[in-house]
C-alpha positions in Angstrom: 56.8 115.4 160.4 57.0 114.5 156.6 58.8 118.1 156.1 61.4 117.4 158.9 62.2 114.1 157.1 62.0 115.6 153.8 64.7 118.4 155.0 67.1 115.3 157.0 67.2 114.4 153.5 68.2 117.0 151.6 70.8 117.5 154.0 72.0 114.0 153.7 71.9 114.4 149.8 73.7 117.7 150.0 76.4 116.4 152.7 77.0 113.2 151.2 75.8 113.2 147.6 76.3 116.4 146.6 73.0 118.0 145.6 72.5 121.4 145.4 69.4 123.2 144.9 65.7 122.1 146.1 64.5 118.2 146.5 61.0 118.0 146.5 58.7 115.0 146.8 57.8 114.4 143.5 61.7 113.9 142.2 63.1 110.4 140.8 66.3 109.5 142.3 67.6 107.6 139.3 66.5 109.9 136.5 66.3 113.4 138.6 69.0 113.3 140.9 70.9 110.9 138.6 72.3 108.4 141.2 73.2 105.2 140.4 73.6 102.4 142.4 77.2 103.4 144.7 75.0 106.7 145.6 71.2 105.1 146.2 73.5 103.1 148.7 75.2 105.6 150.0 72.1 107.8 150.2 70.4 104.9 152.0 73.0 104.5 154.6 73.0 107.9 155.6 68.8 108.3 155.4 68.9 105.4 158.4 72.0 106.7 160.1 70.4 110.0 160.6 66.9 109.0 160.9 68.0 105.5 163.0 65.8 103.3 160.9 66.3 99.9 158.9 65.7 100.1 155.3 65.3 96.6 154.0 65.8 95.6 150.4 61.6 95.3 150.1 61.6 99.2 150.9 64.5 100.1 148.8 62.9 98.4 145.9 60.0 100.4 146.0 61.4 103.9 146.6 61.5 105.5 143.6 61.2 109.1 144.3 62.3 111.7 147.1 58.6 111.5 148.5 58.3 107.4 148.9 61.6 107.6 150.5 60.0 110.6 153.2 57.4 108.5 153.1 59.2 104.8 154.2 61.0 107.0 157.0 57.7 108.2 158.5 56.9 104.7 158.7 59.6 103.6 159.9 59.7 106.0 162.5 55.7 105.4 163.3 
């Protein structure tokens, strides 16, 4: 499941962000995929428009890379 997620992602970061190339777990979303805080919005909109989850402020606050936002999903989704 955590690779479905982790590709819903990149497809949402590639749609609506812009990224190209590979997102893997281990990558920062401030300092490796350099958003700031317009496009950690936007990226978190669109994570629970295509995943249908709630991300509250507690979880955005502690997602600091690619793999503790799979992560939140998955539990989310649970």
């Amino acid at each position: 499941m955590g690779t479905d997620i982790l590709n819903g992602i990149a497809e949402v970061a590639r749609e609506h962000l812009g990224w190209e190339g590979p997102l893997t777990g281990d990558m920062r979303l401030v300092e490796d995929l350099r958003l700031d805080s317009v496009r950690l919005l936007t990226l978190a909109a669109e994570v629970e428009n295509r995943f249908r989850v709630v991300l509250s402020e507690t979880d955005e606050a502690a997602i600091v890379t690619v793999g503790d936002l799979v992560e939140t999903v998955r539990r989310k989704l649970g």
